[in-house]
C-alpha positions as CSV (number, residue, x, y, z in Angstrom):
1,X,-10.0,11.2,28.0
2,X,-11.3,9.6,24.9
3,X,-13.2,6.6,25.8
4,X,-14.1,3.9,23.2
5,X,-16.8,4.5,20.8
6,X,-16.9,7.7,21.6
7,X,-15.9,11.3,20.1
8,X,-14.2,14.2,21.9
9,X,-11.9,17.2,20.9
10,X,-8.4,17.0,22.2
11,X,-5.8,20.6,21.1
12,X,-5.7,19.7,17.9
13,X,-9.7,19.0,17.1
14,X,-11.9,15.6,17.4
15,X,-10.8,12.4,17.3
16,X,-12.1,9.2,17.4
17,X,-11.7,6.3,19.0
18,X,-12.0,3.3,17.5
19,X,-13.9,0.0,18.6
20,X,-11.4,-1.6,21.3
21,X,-9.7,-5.1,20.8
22,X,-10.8,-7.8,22.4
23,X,-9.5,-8.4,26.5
24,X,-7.7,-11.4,25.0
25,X,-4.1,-12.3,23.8
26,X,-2.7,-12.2,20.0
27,X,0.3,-12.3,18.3
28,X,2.5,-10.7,15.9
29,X,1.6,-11.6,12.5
30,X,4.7,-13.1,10.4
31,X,4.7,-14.4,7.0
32,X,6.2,-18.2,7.9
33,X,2.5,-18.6,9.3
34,X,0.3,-17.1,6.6
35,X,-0.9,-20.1,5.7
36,X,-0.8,-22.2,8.3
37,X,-3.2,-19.7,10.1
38,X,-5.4,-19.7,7.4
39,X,-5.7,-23.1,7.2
40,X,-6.4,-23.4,11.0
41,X,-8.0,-20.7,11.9
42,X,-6.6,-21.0,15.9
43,X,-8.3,-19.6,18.7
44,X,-6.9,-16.2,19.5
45,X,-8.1,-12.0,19.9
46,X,-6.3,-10.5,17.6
47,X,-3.2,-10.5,15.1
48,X,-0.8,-6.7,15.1
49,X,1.0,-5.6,12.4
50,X,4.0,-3.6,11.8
51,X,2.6,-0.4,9.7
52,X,5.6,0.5,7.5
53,X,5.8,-3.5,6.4
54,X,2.4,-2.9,4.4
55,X,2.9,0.6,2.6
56,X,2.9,-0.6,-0.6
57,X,-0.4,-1.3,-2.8
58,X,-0.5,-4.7,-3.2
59,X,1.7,-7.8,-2.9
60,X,1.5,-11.4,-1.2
61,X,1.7,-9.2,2.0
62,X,-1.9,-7.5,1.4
63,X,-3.2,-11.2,-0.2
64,X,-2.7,-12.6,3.1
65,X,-3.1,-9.5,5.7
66,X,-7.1,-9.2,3.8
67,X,-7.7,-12.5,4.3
68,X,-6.7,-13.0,8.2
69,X,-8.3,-9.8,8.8
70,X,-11.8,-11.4,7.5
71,X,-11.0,-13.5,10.8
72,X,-9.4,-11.5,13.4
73,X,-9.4,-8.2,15.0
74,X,-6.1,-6.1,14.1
75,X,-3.8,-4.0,15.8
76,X,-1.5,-1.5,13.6
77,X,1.8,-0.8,15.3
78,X,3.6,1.7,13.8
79,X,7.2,2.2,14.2
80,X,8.3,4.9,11.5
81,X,6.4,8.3,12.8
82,X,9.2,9.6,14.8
83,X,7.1,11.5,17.3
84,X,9.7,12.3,19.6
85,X,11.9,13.6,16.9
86,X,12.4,17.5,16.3
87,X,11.6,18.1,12.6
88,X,8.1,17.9,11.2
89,X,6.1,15.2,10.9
90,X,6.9,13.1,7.3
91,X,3.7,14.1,5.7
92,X,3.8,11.8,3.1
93,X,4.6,9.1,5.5
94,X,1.4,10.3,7.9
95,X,-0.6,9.8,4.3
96,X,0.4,6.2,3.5
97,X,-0.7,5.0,7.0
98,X,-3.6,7.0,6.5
99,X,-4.3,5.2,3.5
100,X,-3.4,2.0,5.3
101,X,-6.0,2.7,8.3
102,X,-8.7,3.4,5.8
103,X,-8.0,0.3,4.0
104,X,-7.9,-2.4,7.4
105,X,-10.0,-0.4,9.5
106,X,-8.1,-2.0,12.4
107,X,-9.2,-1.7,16.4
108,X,-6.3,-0.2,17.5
109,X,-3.6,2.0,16.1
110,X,-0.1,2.8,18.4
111,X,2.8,4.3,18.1
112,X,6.2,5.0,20.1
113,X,7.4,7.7,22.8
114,X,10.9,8.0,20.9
115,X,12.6,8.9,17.7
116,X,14.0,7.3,14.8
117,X,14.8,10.0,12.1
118,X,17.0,13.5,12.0
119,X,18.2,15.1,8.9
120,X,16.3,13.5,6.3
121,X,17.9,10.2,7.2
122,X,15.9,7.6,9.2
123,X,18.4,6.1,11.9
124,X,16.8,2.6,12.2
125,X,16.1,2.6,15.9
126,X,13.7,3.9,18.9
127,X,15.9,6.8,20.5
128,X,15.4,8.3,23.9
129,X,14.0,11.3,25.0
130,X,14.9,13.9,27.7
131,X,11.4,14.8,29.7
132,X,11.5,18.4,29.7
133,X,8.6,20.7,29.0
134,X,10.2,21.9,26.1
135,X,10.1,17.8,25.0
136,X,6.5,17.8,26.4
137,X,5.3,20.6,24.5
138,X,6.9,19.2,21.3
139,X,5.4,15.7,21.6
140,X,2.1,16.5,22.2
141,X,1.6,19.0,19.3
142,X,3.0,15.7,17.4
143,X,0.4,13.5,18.6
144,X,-2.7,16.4,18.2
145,X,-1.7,16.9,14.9
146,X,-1.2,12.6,14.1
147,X,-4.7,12.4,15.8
148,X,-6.3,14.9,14.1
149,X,-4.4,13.9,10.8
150,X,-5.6,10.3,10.9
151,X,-8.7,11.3,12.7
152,X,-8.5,8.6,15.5
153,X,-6.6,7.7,19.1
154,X,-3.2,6.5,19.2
155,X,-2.2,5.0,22.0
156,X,1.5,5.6,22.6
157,X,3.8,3.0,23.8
158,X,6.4,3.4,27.0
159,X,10.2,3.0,25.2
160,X,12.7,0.5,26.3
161,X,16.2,2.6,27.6
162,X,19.4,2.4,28.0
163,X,20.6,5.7,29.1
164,X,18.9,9.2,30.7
165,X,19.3,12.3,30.1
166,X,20.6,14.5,32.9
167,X,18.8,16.9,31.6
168,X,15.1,15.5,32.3
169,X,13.1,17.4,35.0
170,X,10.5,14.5,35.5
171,X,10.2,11.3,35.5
172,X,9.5,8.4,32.2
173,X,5.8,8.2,33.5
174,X,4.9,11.5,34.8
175,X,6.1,13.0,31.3
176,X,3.9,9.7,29.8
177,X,0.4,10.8,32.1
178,X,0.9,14.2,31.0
179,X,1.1,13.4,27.5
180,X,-2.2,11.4,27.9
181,X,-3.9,14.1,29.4
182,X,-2.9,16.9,27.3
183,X,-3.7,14.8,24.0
184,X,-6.5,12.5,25.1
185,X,-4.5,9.4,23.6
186,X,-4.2,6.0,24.6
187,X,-1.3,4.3,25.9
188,X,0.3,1.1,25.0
189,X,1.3,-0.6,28.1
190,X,4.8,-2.8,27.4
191,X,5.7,-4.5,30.0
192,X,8.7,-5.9,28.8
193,X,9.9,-2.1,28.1
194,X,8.9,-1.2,31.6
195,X,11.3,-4.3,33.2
196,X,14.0,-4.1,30.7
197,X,14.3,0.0,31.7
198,X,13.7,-0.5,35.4
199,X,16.1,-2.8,35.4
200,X,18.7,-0.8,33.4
201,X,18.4,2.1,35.5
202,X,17.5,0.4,38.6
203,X,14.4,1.7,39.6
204,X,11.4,-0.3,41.1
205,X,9.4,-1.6,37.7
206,X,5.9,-1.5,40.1
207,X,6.1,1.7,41.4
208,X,6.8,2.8,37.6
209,X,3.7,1.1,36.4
210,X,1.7,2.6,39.6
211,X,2.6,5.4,38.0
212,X,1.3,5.7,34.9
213,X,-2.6,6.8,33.2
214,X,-3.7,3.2,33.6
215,X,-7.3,3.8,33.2
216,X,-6.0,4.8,29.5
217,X,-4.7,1.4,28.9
218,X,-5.6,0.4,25.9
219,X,-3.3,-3.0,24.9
220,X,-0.3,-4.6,26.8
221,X,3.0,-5.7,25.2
222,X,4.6,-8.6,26.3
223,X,8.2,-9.7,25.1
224,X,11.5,-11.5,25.6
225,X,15.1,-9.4,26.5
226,X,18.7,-10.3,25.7
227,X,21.0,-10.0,28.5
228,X,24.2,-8.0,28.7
229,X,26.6,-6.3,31.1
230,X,27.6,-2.4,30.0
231,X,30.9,-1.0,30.3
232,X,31.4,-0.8,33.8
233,X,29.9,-4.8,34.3
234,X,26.3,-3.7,35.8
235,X,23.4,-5.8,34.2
236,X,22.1,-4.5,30.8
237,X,18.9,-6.1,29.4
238,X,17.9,-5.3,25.2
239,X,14.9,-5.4,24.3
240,X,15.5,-8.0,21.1
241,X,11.6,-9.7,20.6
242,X,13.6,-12.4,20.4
243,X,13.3,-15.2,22.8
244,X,10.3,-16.1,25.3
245,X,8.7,-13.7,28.0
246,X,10.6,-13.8,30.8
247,X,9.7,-15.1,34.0
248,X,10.0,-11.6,35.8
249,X,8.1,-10.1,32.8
250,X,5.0,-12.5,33.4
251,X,5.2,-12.0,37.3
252,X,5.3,-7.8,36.6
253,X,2.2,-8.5,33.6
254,X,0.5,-9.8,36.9
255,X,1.0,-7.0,39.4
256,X,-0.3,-5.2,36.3
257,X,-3.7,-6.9,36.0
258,X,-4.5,-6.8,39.0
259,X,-4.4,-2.9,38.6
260,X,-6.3,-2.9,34.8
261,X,-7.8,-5.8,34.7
262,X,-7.9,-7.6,31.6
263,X,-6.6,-5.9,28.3
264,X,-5.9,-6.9,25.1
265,X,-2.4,-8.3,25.2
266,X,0.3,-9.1,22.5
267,X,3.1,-11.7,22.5
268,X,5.7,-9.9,20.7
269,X,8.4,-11.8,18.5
270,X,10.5,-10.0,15.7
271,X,13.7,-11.9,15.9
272,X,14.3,-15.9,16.1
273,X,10.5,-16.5,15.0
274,X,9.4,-19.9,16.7
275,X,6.8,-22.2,15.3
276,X,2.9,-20.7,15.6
277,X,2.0,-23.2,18.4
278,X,4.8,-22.0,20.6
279,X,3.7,-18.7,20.3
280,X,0.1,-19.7,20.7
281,X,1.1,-21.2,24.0
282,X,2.0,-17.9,25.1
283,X,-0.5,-16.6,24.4
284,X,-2.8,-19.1,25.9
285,X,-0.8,-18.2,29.1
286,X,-1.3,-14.4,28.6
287,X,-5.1,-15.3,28.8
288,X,-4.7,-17.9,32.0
289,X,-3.2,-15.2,33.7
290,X,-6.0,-12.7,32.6
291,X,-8.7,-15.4,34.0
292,X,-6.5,-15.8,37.6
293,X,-6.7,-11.9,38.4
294,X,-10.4,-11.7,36.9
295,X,-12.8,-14.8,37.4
296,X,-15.3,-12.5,35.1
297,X,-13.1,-13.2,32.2
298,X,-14.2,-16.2,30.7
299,X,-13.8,-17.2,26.4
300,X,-12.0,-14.0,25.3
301,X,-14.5,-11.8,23.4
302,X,-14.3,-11.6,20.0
303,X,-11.5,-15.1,19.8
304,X,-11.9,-17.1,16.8
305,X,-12.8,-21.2,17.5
C-alpha cells in the first residue's frame, strides 16, 4: 500500500503519493467567499475543489484558486473521470486534470467508485455499480492506468445508492478493499455516503465502515441528506450537499475515529450555500470531535491563524 511520501509500483507502474493534508477540517471552496476568505484568512486545514470547475486557463476562478492556495493546503475532487464506466478513459479529459495537478500541486487528489458517462454523452450523475469480478477487473485497470497517467495516488471515494444490483457477488466494501489492494490507492472515506446507503438499503452503517481498508484512509467526507420515501413508502435519504450534517452522520464520523484516528476531514456543501462562518462552525466541530477521540490532537497541523 502506498504510504505518504513514499514511491511504490502498483499493475500499472510507480506512483506517488503526495504529501498528506493536514488531520484537520476544511471546506468546499465556493466563489460567494472568495474574498471574504482572503480578507480573513480563518483558521482552517484545507480548502477542496471541484476539478472539472477549473479546466479552463485562466479566469476569476484561477485569480482566486492561486491566491487561497498561497494559504491553504488543497484537495482536488474530481467528479468527471467516470471510472466505473465501460468505455475508455476520456484521454483528453485525463490531460486537463493532469495539467490542473501540475499547476496546484495540491495534497490530495480523489475521485468516485461510479460512472457518469456512456456513449459519448456525459449523463450528469454518479451511477452505481454491480460488484462483480468482471466490474473489479475493469475498475482497477481504470485506476492503474489514472495512477500511472497522472503519476500519483487517488484515493477513491465510497458512492452514495439508491438501488443494487442483483447481480453483485460481493459486498460495496469488500469490492472497495480489493480495489485498494490491487491498485495501492487511497480511499476517500464519506460518511455521509456510507449512512445515506446504509440507510437506503438497510444495512448496519458500522459494520460497513468496519469493513473497509481503513488504514488507507486518506480524507473523510462529511455532508447533509434530503429525505424522501420511494415508491413503496420505506425511507429514502439523497445525498443533496445541501443542508447541515446530520446528527446520525456526526454520531457515525465518531465510531469512525475512534477506528482511524484523526484525518483530514471536509464539510461538504454544493447546494443552498450558507454564509462562511456557518460552515466554519462545522468545521470547528469536525475538529472538536477529532480532539474527543484523540487527546494527542491538539492545533490542527498545517491550519492557518
Amino acid at each position: 500500500m502506498l504510504q505518504s511520501g513514499e514511491l511504490e509500483r502498483g499493475r500499472a507502474g510507480a506512483v506517488a503519493a503526495p504529501a498528506r493534508l493536514p488531520r484537520a477540517a476544511g471546506i468546499g471552496l465556493k466563489p460567494q467567499h472568495f474574498r471574504q476568505i482572503l480578507a480573513e484568512t480563518p483558521a482552517l486545514g484545507f480548502f477542496e475543489v471541484h476539478a472539472e470547475n477549473y479546466m479552463v486557463a485562466g479566469g476569476p476562478y484561477h485569480h482566486y484558486l492561486e491566491r487561497i492556495r498561497e494559504r491553504y493546503a488543497l484537495s482536488l475532487h474530481g467528479v468527471g473521470l467516470s471510472i466505473g464506466g465501460q468505455e475508455p478513459l476520456d484521454e483528453a479529459h485525463l490531460t486537463r486534470l493532469a495539467e490542473l495537478l501540475a499547476r496546484y500541486q495540491p495534497e490530495s487528489f480523489s475521485e468516485h467508485l461510479a460512472w457518469s458517462s456512456h456513449g459519448g454523452r456525459f449523463l450528469n450523475d454518479l451511477l452505481p455499480l454491480p460488484y462483480t469480478k468482471a466490474t473489479l477487473e475493469h475498475v482497477c485497470a481504470q485506476i492503474d492506468h489514472v495512477q500511472e497517467r497522472l503519476g500519483r495516488r487517488l484515493l477513491l471515494e465510497n458512492p452514495a445508492t439508491y438501488v443494487q444490483f442483483a447481480a453483485s457477488t460481493m459486498a460495496e466494501n469488500q469490492f472497495i478493499s480489493e480495489v485498494v489492494r490491487r491498485t495501492g490507492c487511497g480511499l476517500l472515506l464519506d460518511v455521509n455516503n456510507v449512512y445515506v446507503s446504509c440507510v437506503n438499503h438497510g444495512a448496519d452503517a458500522q459494520d460497513y465502515i468496519r469493513g473497509l481498508p481503513l488504514a488507507a484512509v486518506g480524507e473523510i467526507h462529511l455532508a447533509g441528506f434530503a429525505e424522501a420515501v420511494d415508491s413503496l413508502g420505506a425511507a429514502l435519504l439523497i445525498d443533496s450537499h445541501g443542508a447541515p450534517v446530520a446528527q446520525a452522520v456526526w454520531q457515525l464520523y465518531e465510531f469512525t475515529l475512534a477506528l482511524t484516528g484523526p484525518q483530514p476531514t471536509l464539510i461538504e456543501r454544493d447546494n443552498d450555500i450558507p454564509e462562511l462562518a456557518v460552515l466554519l462552525a462545522e468545521a470547528r466541530h469536525a475538529e472538536a470531535l477529532m480532539a474527543r477521540g484523540s487527546p494527542a490532537f491538539a492545533d490542527p497541523q498545517g491550519a492557518c491563524a
